[in-house]
Structures are given as C-alpha cells and as structure tokens.
C-alpha positions in Angstrom: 0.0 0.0 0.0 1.1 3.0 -1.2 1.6 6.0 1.7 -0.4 9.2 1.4 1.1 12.4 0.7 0.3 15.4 3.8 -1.2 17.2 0.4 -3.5 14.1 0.2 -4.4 13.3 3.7 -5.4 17.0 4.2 -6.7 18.2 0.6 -10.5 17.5 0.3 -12.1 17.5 -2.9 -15.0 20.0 -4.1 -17.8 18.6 -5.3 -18.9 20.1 -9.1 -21.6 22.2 -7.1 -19.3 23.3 -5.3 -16.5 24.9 -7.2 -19.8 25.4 -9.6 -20.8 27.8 -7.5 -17.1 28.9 -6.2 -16.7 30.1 -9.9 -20.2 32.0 -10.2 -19.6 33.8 -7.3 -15.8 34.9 -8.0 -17.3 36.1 -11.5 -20.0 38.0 -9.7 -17.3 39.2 -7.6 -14.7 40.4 -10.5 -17.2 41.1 -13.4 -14.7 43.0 -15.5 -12.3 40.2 -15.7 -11.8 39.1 -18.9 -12.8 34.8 -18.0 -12.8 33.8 -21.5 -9.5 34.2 -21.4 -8.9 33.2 -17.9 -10.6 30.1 -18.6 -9.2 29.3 -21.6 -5.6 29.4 -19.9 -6.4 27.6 -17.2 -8.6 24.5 -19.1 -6.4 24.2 -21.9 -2.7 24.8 -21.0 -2.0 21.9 -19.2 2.2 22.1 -19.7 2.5 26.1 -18.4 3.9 26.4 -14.7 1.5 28.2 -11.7 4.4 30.8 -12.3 4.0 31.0 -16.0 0.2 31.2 -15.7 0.7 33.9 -12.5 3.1 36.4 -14.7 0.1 35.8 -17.8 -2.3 36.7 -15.4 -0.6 39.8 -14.2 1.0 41.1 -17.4 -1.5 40.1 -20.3 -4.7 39.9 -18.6 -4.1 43.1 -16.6 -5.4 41.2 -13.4 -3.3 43.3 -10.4 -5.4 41.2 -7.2 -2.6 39.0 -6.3 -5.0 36.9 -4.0 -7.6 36.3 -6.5 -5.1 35.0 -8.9 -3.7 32.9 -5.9 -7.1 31.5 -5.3 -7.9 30.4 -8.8 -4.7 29.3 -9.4 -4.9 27.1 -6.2 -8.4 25.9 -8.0 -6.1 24.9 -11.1 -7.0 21.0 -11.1 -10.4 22.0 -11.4 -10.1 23.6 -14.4 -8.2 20.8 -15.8 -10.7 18.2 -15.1 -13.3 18.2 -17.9 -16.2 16.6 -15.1 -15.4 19.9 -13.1 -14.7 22.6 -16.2 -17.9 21.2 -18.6 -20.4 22.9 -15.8 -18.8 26.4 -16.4 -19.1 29.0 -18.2 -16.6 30.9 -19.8 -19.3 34.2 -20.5 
C-alpha cells in the first residue's frame, strides 16, 4: 500500500456544485475580468507552470489582485478536469 502524501491526507475534494458555484460567485465578484481568457488558460494549457500562468495573469490579462489569482490558481486541477470545467461557463 502506497503511503499518502500530507497534500493528500489534508486536501478534500469540491464537489462540481461546489466549485460550480465557487466560480459563479468569484465572476459575480470580478465582473470586469476578462474569463474567457482566464478560462481558456487555465482549461487548456495543461504544460504552463502556476508561475507562467501567475506572470500571464498579471502582465496580459491586466489582473493586479494577487490573491484572487492565488485563489484560482490554487483551484487549477479543477479547471483541468473536464467533469469539473464542462459545468462552467466561460461568459
């Protein structure tokens, strides 16, 4: 048997309704954001470092709240994972 990681013993997994309505509420939040492109980063850039996709986020997309990025950048897996990212939308 294979020992957990700490990441794994401590991380607990959001349901789809969940970071469903994590999302919804961070675009209600930042409505000026440009999420199309956020989310297009984030679902379909799988080989781009958190750095790499931290700098985008700051020096393309304009987006100066260091936490926020933080946040969905902590959220990252989410995106990748089609059950999670097919329930969002990108408008």
């Amino acid at each position: 048997m294979r020992a957990k990681t700490i990441n794994e013993m401590t991380y607990q997994r959001m349901s789809v309704e969940e970071f469903v309505n994590w999302y919804e509420n961070l675009v209600q939040k930042h409505p000026n954001l440009h999420w199309y492109n956020i989310l297009s980063s984030l679902e379909n850039d799988e080989n781009s470092t958190q750095g790499e996709l931290y700098d985008y986020f700051i020096s393309d997309l304009q987006i100066d709240d260091i936490p926020l990025i933080e946040d969905i950048l902590e959220k990252r897996e989410y995106f990748l994972d089609f059950t999670y990212a097919q329930h969002i939308d990108a408008n």
